[in-house]
C-alpha positions in Angstrom: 49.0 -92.6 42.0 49.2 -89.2 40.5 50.2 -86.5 42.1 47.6 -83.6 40.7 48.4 -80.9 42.6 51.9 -80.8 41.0 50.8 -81.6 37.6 48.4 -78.9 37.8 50.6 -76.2 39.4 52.9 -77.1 36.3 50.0 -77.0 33.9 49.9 -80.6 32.3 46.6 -81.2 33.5 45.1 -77.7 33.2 42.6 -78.6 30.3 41.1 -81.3 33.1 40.3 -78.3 35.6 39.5 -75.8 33.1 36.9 -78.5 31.8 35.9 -78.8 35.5 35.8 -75.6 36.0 33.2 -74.9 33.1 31.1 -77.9 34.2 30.6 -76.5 37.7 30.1 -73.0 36.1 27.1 -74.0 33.6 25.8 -76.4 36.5 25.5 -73.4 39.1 24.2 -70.9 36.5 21.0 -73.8 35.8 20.7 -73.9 39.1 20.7 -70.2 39.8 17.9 -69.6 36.8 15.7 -73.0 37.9 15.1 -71.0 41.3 14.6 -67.7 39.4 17.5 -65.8 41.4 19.0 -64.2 38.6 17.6 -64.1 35.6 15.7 -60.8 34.7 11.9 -60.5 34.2 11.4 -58.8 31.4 8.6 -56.1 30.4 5.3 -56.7 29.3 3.9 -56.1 25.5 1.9 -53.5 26.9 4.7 -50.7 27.5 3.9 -50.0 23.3 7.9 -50.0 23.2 8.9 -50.3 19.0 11.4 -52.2 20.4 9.7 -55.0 22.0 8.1 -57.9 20.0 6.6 -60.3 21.7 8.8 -60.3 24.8 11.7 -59.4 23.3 13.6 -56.4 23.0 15.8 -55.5 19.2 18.0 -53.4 18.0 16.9 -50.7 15.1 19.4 -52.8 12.9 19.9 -57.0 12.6 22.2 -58.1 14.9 23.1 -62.0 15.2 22.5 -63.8 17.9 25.4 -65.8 18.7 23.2 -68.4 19.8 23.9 -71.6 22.4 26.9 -72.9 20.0 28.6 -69.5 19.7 28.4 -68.3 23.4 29.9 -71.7 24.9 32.5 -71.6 22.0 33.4 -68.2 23.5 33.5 -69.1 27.2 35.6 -72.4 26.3 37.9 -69.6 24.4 38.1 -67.5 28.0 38.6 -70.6 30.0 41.4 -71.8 27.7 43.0 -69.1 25.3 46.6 -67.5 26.7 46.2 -63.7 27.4 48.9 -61.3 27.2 48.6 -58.3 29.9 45.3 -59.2 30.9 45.9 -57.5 34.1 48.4 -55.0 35.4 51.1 -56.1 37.1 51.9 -53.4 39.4 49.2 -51.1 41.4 47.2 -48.6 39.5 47.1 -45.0 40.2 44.4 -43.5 41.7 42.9 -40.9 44.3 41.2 -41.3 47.6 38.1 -39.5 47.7 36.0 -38.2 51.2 33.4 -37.1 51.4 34.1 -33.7 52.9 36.1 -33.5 49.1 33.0 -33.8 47.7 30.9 -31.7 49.5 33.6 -29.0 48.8 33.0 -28.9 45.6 31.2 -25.5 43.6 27.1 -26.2 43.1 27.4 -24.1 40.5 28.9 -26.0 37.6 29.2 -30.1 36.6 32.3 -32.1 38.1 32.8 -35.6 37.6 34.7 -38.1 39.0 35.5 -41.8 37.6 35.1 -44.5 40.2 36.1 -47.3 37.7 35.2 -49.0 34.9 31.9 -47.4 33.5 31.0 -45.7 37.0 31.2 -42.3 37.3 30.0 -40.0 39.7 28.6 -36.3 39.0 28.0 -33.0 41.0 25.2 -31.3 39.0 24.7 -27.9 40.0 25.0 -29.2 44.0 23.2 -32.7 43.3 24.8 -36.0 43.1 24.1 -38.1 40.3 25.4 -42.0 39.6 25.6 -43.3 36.1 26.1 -47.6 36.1 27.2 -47.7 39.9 29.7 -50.8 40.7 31.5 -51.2 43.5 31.3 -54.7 43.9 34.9 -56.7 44.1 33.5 -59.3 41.1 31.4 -58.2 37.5 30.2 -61.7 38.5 26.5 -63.5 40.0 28.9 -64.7 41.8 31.2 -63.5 44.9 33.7 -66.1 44.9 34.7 -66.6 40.8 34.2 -64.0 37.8 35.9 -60.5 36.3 37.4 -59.1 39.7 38.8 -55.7 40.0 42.1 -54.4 39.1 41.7 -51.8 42.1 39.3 -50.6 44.5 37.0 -48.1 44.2 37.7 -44.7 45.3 35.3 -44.4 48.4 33.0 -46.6 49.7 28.8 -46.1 48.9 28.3 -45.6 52.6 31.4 -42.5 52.6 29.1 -41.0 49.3 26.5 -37.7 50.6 23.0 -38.1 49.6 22.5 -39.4 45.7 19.8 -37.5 43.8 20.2 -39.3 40.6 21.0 -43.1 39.9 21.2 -43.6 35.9 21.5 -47.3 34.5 22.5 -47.9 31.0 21.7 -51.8 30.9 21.2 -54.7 33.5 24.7 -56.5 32.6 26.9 -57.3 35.9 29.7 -54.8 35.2 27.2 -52.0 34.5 23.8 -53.2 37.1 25.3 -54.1 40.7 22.7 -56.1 42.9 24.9 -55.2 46.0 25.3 -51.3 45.1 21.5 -51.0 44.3 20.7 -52.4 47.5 23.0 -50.2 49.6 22.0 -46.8 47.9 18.1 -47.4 48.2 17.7 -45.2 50.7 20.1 -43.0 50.3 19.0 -42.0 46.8 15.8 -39.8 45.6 15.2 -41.3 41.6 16.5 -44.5 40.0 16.5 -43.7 36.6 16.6 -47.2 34.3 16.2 -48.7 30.8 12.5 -50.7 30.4 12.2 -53.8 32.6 15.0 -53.0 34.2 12.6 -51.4 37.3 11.2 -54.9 37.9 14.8 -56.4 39.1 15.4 -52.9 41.2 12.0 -52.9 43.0 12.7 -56.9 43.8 15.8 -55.6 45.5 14.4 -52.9 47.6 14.2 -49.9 46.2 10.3 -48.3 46.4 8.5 -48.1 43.2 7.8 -44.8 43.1 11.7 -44.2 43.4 11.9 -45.9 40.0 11.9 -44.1 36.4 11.2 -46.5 33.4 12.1 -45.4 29.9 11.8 -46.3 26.3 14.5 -45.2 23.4 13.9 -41.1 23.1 11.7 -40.9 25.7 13.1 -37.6 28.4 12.4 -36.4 31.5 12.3 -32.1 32.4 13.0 -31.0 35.5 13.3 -27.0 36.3 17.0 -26.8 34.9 17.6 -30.0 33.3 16.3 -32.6 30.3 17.3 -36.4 30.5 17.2 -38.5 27.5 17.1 -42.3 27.1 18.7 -42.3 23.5 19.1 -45.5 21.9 22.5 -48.0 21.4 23.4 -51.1 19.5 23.9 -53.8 22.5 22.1 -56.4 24.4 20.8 -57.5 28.1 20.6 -60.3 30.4 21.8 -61.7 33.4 21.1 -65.5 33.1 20.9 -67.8 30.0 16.6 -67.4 30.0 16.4 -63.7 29.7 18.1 -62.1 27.0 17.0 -59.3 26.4 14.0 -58.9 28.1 14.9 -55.5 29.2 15.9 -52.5 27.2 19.5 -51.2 27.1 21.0 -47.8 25.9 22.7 -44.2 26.7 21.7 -41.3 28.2 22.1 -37.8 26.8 21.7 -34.8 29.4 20.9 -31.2 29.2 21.7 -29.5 32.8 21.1 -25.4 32.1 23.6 -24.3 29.4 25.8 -27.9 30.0 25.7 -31.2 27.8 27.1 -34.3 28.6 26.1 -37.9 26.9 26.8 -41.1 28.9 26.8 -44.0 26.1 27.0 -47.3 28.3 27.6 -49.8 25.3 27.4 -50.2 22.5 28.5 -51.0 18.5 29.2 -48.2 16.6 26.1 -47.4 14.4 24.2 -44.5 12.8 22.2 -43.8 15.9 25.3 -41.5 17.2 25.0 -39.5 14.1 20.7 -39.3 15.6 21.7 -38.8 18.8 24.3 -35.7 18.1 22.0 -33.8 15.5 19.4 -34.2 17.8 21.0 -33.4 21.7 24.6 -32.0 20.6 26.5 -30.6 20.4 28.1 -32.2 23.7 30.7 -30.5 26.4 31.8 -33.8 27.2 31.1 -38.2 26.2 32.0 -40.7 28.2 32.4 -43.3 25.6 33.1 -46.8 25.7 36.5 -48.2 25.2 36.7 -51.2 25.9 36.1 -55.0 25.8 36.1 -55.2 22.5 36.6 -58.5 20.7 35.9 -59.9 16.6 33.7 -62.5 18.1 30.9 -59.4 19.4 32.3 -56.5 17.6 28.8 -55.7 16.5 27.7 -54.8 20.3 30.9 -53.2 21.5 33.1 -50.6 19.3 36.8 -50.4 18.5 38.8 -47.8 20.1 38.7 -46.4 17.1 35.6 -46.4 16.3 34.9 -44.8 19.9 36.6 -41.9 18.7 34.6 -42.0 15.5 31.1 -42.3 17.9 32.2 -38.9 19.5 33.0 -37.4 16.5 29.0 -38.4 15.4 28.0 -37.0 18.5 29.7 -33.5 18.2 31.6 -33.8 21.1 33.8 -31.3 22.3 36.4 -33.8 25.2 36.1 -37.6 25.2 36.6 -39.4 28.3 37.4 -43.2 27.4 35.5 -45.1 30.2 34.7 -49.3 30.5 38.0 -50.1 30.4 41.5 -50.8 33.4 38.8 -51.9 36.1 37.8 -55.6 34.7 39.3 -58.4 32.8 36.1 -58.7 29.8 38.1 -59.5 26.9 41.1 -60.7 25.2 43.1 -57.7 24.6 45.7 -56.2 27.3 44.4 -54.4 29.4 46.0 -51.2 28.8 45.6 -51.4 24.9 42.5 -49.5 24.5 43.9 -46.6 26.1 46.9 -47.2 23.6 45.2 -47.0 20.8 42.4 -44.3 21.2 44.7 -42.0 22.3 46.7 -42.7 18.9 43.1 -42.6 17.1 42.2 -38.8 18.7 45.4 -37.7 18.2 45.0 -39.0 14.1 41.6 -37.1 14.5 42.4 -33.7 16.3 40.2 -35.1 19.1 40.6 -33.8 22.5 41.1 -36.8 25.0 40.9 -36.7 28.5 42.0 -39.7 30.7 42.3 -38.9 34.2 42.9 -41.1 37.3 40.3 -43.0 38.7 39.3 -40.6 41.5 40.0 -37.7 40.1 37.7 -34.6 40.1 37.4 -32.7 37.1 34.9 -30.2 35.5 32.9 -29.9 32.5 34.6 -26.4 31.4 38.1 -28.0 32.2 40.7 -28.6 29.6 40.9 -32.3 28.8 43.6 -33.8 31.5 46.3 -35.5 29.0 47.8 -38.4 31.9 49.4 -41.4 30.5 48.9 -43.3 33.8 48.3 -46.3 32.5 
């Protein structure tokens, strides 16, 4: 009889389980969607969204669908292609945050802090704001199997003071955080979220009138401040029956004399070039950087084309974010830092990469740290 647990420690049989492994995968996720648990419900017709055609949600310009044929031929590639670096091998850098830290902080400028991945947290003239909170150990519907994090995050959502703001860029797993929704509920004033997006937030708890729905260019004005839902070239979904049946995109803010644009993700196309003549010029983007790949490089950019994207956006300091928190593609994981900081420095761009946890402030000079 053969002894399986050896073979597969040594790896002779590792196409078997990786097989089994997919089987018990695409069997969980049907029966996750057959009892409706996590699959998104959409929007009606009746928001009068140009983006929405019956049902459905598109980009400004074509981009393919990969389709049932294409999306298992990528998850078969994950399950079975060798990656190089795909996670650090030592501890990452980072700093401990309290919350006495925070509260010490001026109300009378904008500080940021990046709590991994694309989550970052701001102090807006004395009010916090969230943008794509995850502090979840998996990017997974899952607790047990999926992306899991390279480090934790630096505080915990019950150590965090009173949350004005919560901004979603799009209901994927590594950007929309079922758990973290549900724990900062009542602890925040305003959920503000891409179209459809408010069905899946009120279904978890958070009271309607909490929750902010917007279209592509559609802004809210508040005493000192104007927030922007500006458009991107990505997708949404969070089961195999709902693709994008909710919006997705960035969000470009106006806080007195202060700009900053948060671009969730995207491809690189001409709506940067929209956004910046329209909203820039910007103190600082948060741009993604990160899980990139050939097989979707239509709906997230190149490093370089990152750079490029800020450029279009008149920025002033680029802060490379969605990247050294989860395992979402095939290159290393420290690669896109590599090579958009060789990209700025080719473009006189001024970079700024600091340690998760670390506070910095919009009229800061960028923080040049190689720490990965």
């Amino acid at each position: 009889m053969k002894n399986y647990t050896t073979q597969f420690t040594y790896g002779n049989d590792m196409k078997f389980l990786r097989w089994l492994v997919i089987a018990t995968v695409c069997f969980m996720v049907g029966v996750l969607i057959m009892n409706n648990q996590i699959a998104a419900e959409g929007v009606s017709d009746d928001s009068h969204s140009a983006q929405l055609v019956d049902g459905t949600f598109y980009n400004n310009a074509k981009v393919e669908q990969p389709g049932f044929r294409k999306t298992l031929g990528i998850f078969i590639r994950f399950m079975t292609e060798k990656k190089i670096d795909a996670e650090p091998k030592h501890e990452l850098p980072m700093y401990a945050l309290s919350t006495q830290q925070l509260a010490s902080l001026s109300n009378d400028s904008v500080h940021f802090v990046k709590l991994g991945h694309s989550s970052i947290l701001a102090k807006v003239y004395g009010e916090f704001w969230l943008f794509d909170p995850v502090f979840s150990e998996r990017a997974s519907p899952f607790s047990f199997m999926g992306p899991k994090r390279f480090q934790p995050t630096p505080i915990r959502i019950k150590q965090l003071p009173h949350i004005a703001k919560v901004f979603i860029s799009h209901n994927h797993y590594d950007h929309l955080d079922k758990a973290a929704i549900k724990q900062l509920a009542d602890k925040t004033d305003s959920f503000y979220v891409p179209l459809g997006v408010e069905n899946d937030l009120i279904k978890w708890g958070v009271k309607k009138q909490k929750v902010l729905s917007f279209d592509w260019w559609q802004d809210h004005t508040t005493t000192n401040s104007q927030i922007v839902f500006t458009p991107t070239q990505h997708f949404s979904g969070r089961g195999l029956t709902d693709r994008n049946k909710t919006l997705w995109g960035s969000w470009a803010i106006k806080v007195k004399d202060k700009r900053f644009y948060f671009s969730g993700d995207s491809g690189y196309f001409a709506g940067f070039k929209e956004i910046g003549k329209r909203y820039g010029p910007f103190d600082i983007t948060f741009i993604e950087t990160g899980a990139y790949d050939q097989e979707w490089s239509n709906i997230h950019m190149t490093p370089e084309q990152s750079v490029q994207a800020h450029l279009d956006l008149h920025g002033n300091i680029m802060v490379p974010v969605h990247n050294g928190t989860f395992d979402l593609a095939f290159h290393a994981w420290y690669e896109p830092l590599n090579r958009v900081t060789k990209k700025a420095v080719q473009d006189h761009v001024s970079l700024s990469t600091p340690l998760v946890g670390e506070v910095f402030s919009i009229h800061d000079p960028a923080i040049n740290k190689t720490w990965w």
